[in-house]
Structures are given as structure tokens and as C-alpha cells.
C-alpha positions in Angstrom: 107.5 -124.7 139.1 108.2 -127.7 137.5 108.4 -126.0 134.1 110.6 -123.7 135.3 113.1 -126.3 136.4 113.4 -127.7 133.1 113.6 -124.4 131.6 116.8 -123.2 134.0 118.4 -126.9 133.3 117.7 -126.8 129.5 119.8 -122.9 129.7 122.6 -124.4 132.3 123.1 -127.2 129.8 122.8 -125.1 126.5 125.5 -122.8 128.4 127.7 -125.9 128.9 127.4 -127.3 125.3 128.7 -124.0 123.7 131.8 -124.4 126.3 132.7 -127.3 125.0 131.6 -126.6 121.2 134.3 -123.6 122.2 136.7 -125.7 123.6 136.6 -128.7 121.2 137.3 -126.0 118.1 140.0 -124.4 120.0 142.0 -128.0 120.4 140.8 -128.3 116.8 142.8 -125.6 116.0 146.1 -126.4 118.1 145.9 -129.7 116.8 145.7 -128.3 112.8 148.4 -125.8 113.7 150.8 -128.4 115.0 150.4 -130.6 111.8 151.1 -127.7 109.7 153.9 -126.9 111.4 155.3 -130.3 111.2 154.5 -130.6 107.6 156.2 -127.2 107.3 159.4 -128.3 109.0 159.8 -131.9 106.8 159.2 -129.3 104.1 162.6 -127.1 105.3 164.3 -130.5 105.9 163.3 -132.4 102.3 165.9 -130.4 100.2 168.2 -131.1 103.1 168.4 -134.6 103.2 166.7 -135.4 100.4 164.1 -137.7 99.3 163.9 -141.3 101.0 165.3 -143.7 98.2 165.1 -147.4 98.2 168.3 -149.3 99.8 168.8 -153.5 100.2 169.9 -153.8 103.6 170.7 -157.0 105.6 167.8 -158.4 107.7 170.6 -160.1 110.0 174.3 -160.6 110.8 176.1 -161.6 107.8 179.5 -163.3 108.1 182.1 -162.5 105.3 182.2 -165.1 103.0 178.4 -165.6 102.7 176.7 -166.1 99.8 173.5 -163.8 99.9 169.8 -164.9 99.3 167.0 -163.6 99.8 166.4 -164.6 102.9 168.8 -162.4 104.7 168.2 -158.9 102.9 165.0 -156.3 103.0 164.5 -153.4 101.1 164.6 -150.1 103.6 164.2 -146.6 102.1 166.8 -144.0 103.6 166.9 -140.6 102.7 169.2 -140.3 99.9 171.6 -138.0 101.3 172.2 -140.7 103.7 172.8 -143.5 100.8 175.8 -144.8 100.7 177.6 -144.5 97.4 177.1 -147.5 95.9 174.8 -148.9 97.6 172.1 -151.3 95.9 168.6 -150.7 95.1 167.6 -153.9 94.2 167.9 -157.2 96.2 168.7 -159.2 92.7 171.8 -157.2 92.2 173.2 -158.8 95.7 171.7 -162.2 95.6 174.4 -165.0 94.5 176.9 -162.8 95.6 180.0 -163.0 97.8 180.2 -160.8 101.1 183.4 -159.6 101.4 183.4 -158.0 104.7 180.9 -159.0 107.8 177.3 -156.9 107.2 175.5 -156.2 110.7 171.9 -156.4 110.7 170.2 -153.3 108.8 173.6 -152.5 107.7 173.4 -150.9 103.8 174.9 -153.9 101.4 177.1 -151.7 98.7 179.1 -152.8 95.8 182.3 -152.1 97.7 180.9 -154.8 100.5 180.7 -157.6 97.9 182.7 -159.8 95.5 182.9 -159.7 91.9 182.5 -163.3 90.3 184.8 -165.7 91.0 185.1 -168.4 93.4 184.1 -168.5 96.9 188.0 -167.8 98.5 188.3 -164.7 95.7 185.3 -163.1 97.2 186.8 -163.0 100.8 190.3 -161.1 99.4 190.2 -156.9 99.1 192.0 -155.7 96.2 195.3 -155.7 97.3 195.7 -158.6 99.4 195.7 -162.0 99.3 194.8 -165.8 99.7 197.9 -168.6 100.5 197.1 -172.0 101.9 199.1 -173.5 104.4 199.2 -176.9 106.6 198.0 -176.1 110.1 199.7 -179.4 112.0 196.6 -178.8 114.2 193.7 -181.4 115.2 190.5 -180.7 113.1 188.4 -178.0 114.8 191.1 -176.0 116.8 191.4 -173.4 114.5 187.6 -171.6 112.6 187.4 -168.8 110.0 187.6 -165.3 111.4 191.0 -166.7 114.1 194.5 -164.8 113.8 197.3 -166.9 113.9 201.2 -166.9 113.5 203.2 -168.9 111.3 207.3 -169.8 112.7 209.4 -171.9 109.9 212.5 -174.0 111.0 215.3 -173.9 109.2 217.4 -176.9 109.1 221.5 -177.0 108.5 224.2 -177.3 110.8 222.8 -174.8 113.2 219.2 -175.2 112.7 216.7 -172.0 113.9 213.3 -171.0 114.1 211.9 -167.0 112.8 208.5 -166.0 112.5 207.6 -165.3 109.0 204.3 -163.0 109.2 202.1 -162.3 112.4 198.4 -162.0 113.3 197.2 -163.4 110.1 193.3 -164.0 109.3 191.8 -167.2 108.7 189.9 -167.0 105.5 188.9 -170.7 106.2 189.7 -173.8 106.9 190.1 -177.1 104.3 189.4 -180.4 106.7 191.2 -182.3 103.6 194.3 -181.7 103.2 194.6 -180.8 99.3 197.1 -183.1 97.5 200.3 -180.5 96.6 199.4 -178.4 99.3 201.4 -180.0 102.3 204.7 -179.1 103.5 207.5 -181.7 104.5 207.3 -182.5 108.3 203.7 -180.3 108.6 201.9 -183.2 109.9 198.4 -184.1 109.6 195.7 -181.4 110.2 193.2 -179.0 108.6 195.2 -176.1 105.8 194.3 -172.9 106.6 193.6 -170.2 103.7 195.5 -167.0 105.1 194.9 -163.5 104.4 198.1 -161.9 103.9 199.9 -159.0 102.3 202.1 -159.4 98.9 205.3 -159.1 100.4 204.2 -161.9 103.3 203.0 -164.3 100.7 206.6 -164.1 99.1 207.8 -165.0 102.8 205.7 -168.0 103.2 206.5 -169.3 99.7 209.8 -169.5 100.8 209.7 -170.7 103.8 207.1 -173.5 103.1 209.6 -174.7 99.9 213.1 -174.6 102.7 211.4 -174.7 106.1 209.3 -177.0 108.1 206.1 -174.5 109.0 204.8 -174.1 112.7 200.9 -172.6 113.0 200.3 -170.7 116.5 197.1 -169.6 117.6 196.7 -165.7 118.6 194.6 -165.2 121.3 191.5 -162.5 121.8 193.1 -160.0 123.7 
């Protein structure tokens, strides 16, 4: 009897083991199928998108102005019909260099996004605009890089008046001591502030600071 037993036991269990030997070849072959067809489909996409090329990218937010290092880029590959035109492949090509623009983090750094050589003010101007200095009147720390302001002159005479000369103007950044030749009569004491401004509103403020007495206003966020 006792044989028997081990007999029907040893068959129940032989029956089970070639269920599972079935079952574990079958998943076996699912799984082998669905890598193929994933291989097959980054196959069909390859000529597509192309083939992932290497990229420097910032590893953080970036302010314009900045002068890269190291320490704030990475090397990320993207597939090259998503590369930017010119954007740099080597993290030595960007280091030492001026950001012209503000980079977010994992943002691709191209050779539109940074300065040719020159000095640090040069590197914050796009081709067409640029930098003028003017006397703030303002108590140190009022006004920081990246604030829009307005700038009034005051004409003097028999009937004196007061016209804005150019609106919504970028601070580039801001000179705590007050360069000697930079000041303008009646401007007070205060910070300069390096402007970005157009051609034609650089010509307005070089007049106006040579026959005017210059006002700075503050624009606000909204």
C-alpha cells in the first residue's frame, strides 16, 4: 500500500513539474517576444530621431552674466535630431565663458547662449543692443540685476519739465561705486546702474544725462 502511495504521488508531482516546465517556457517566450519587439520598434525610431549624441547641459539654474565652471554643467546625450544647433559637445568649450541669457537646469548650453571674449558687461549685451551706465540717486541695495526701471530727465530753463526718456529698461548690474566721469549733475549719491537699452534709446540718454538732471524709477512685477 505504502508503495503505491509513493508511486501515485511521485506521478501527481511528475504531472505538475511538466505544467510548470510548460508554463515557465511559455512566459519565456512572451517575455523574448516583447524584447524583440521593443528592439524592433527603437530600430524603426533610430533613423527617426537619430543617434543619441553627447550635449553639455547645465546641472542648475544659471543666471545671465555667470561665468561657467565646471561645477554647474554635465554632459547628457540627446538624440541628435533633438540637438540644438549649436550646441556644445564638450564642457571645455563653455567653461570661462559668459552666459548671456539665464540657462535652467538641464537646459542645452549653445554657442548662441554665450559670450564671445570680452569683458564681463559685453557678455550680458545681444548683438544689437546695448550697455549705458547711469546714476541711480537710489540707497545701495534698492535696485539688483535682472529689475526694469524707468529713467525721467528734467529739463531746466524758464519753464522747466520733466519727459521720460526710455521705459522698462533691464538692469544689467549694478556698480556700488560710483565710477569717477560717470555721474550726472544733481544725480545724487547712489549705486549706477548698467542698462540694457536699444541704439536709438542710448542716443536719448546721452542727451539727456549731458542737459538734464536724470530721475531712476523702479518698475514693479506685475
Amino acid at each position: 500500500m505504502e508503495v503505491d502511495m509513493r508511486r501515485f504521488y511521485l506521478r501527481r508531482w511528475s504531472s505538475r513539474s511538466k505544467a510548470f516546465l510548460v508554463l515557465a517556457i511559455a512566459c519565456g517566450a512572451g517575455a523574448f517576444g516583447l524584447v524583440r519587439g521593443y528592439e524592433t520598434r527603437l530600430a524603426t525610431l533610430t533613423p527617426a530621431v537619430g543617434t543619441p549624441v553627447p550635449v553639455v547641459v547645465a546641472a542648475e539654474l544659471i543666471s545671465r552674466g555667470a561665468v561657467l565652471g565646471e561645477d554647474v554643467l554635465r554632459i547628457a546625450e540627446v538624440p541628435s535630431a533633438f540637438a540644438p544647433p549649436g550646441a556644445l559637445r564638450s564642457i571645455a568649450d563653455a567653461v570661462g565663458r559668459s552666459l548671456v541669457s539665464d540657462l535652467a537646469a538641464g537646459e542645452v548650453v549653445t554657442r548662441t547662449r554665450i559670450g564671445t571674449a570680452g569683458g564681463p558687461v559685453a557678455a550680458q549685451v545681444p548683438s544689437g543692443l546695448r550697455a549705458f551706465v547711469v546714476p541711480s540717486g537710489m540707497p545701495t541695495g534698492s535696485v539688483r540685476a535682472g529689475d526694469h526701471v524707468d529713467v525721467l530727465a528734467t529739463f531746466g530753463g524758464p519753464r522747466p519739465y520733466s519727459d521720460t526718456v526710455a521705459s522698462a529698461l533691464e538692469v544689467l548690474s549694478v556698480l556700488e561705486a560710483e565710477p569717477e566721469g560717470f555721474a550726472a549733475s544733481g544725480s545724487g549719491a547712489g549705486p549706477s546702474l548698467v542698462l540694457l537699452v536699444t541704439p536709438d534709446a542710448a542716443e536719448r540718454l546721452a542727451y539727456a544725462k549731458a542737459f538734464a538732471e536724470l530721475t531712476v524709477t523702479i518698475a514693479g512685477l506685475g
